[in-house]
C-alpha positions in Angstrom: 187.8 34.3 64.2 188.8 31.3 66.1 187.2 29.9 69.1 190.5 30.4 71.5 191.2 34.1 70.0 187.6 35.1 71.2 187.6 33.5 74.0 191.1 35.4 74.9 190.0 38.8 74.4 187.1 38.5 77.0 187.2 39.6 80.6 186.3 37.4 83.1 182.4 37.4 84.2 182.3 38.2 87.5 185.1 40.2 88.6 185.4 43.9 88.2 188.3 46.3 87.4 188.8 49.0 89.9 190.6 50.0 93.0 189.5 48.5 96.7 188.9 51.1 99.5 191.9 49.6 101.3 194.2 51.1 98.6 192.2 54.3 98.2 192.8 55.1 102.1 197.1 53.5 101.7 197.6 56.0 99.0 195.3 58.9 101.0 197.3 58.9 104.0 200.8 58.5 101.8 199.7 62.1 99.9 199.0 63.3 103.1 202.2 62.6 104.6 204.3 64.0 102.1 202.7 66.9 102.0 202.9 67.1 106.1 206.6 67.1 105.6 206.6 69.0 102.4 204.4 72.2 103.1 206.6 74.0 106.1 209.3 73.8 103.5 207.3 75.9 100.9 206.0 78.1 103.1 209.7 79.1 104.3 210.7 79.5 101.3 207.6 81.4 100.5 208.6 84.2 103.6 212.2 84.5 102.6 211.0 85.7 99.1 208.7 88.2 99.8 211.7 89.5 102.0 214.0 88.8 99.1 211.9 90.9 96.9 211.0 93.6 99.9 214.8 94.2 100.0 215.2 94.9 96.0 212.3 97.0 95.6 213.1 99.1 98.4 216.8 99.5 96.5 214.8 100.9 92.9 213.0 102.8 95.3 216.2 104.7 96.8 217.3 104.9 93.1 214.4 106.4 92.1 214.6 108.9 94.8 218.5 109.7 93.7 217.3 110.6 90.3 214.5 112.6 92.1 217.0 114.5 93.8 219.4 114.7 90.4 216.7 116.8 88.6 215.2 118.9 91.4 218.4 119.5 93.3 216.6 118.5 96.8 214.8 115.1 98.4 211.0 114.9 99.0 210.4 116.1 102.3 209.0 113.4 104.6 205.4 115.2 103.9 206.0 114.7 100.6 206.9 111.2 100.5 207.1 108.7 97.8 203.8 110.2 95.8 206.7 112.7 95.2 207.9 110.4 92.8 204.8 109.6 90.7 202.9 113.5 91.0 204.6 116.3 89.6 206.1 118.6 92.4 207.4 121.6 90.4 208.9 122.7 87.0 211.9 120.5 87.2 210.5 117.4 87.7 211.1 115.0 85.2 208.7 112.2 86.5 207.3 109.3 87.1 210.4 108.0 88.8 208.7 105.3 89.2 206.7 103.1 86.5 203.2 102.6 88.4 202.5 103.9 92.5 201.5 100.2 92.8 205.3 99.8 93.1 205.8 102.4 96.2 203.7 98.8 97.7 205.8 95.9 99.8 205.5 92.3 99.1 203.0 92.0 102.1 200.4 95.2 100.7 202.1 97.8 103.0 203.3 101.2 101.9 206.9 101.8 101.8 207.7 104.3 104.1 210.0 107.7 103.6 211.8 109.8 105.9 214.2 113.0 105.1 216.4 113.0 106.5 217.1 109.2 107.3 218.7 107.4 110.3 222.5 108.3 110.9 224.3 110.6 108.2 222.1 109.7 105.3 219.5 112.0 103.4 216.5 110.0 103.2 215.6 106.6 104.3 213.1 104.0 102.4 211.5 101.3 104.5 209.4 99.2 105.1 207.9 97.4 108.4 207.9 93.2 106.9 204.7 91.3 106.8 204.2 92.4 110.5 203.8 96.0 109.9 205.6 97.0 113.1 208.8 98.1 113.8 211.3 95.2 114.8 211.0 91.5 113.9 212.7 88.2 112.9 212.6 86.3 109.3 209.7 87.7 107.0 208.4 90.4 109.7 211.5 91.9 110.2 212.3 95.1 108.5 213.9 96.3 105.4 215.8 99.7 104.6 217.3 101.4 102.1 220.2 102.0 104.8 
């Protein structure tokens, strides 16, 4: 090996390799402002959905309940309920009309809620309250039904 080759491939005596503090701290607060600007973006889109998905499970549920009604000839009463559609209520029942009860659950770990007869003209009504649990709302907490 030649003198000027070895003397090449060494690092300088006295000086490290590294980051300063300075640049740890510039690239700190630059993570955290993206992320300032970033996260009530997600989160938005996070609420929307959970409402999103809310409003298509409450539809399978309503279609569950159709076929409900297709083999027994009637809809669960309101005392009834949904468990109507996972327990056996008489000799006609073709069930589960659903796959799991974990289903008959909104987005936000509510129970859907039934009533028979619904609001207006329609048999049955499935709902559910939005991440709120109570009746009314705006954007994620408002509510969702089948009608």
């Amino acid at each position: 090996m030649s003198t000027t080759t070895a003397q090449a491939s060494r690092e300088p005596q006295g000086k490290q390799a590294g980051f300063s503090l300075v640049e740890l701290l510039v690239v700190l607060a630059i993570i955290g402002m993206i992320a300032t600007m970033v996260t009530p973006q997600v989160l938005g889109y996070l609420g929307r959905a959970k409402g999103e998905t809310a409003r298509i499970q409450v539809k399978n549920i309503a279609q569950a309940v159709e076929l409900y009604y297709l083999d027994l000839g009637a809809y669960p009463t309101t005392q009834q309920g949904l468990q109507a559609l996972v327990q056996p209520t008489g000799p006609a029942w073709r069930g589960p009309y659903v796959r799991d009860a974990r289903g008959l659950t909104d987005p936000w770990g509510h129970a859907y809620l039934y009533r028979s007869p619904g609001t207006g003209s329609s048999p049955f009504e499935v709902y559910s309250l939005g991440a709120d649990g109570k009746t009314g709302g705006n954007g994620d907490q408002a509510d969702v039904a089948s009608n």
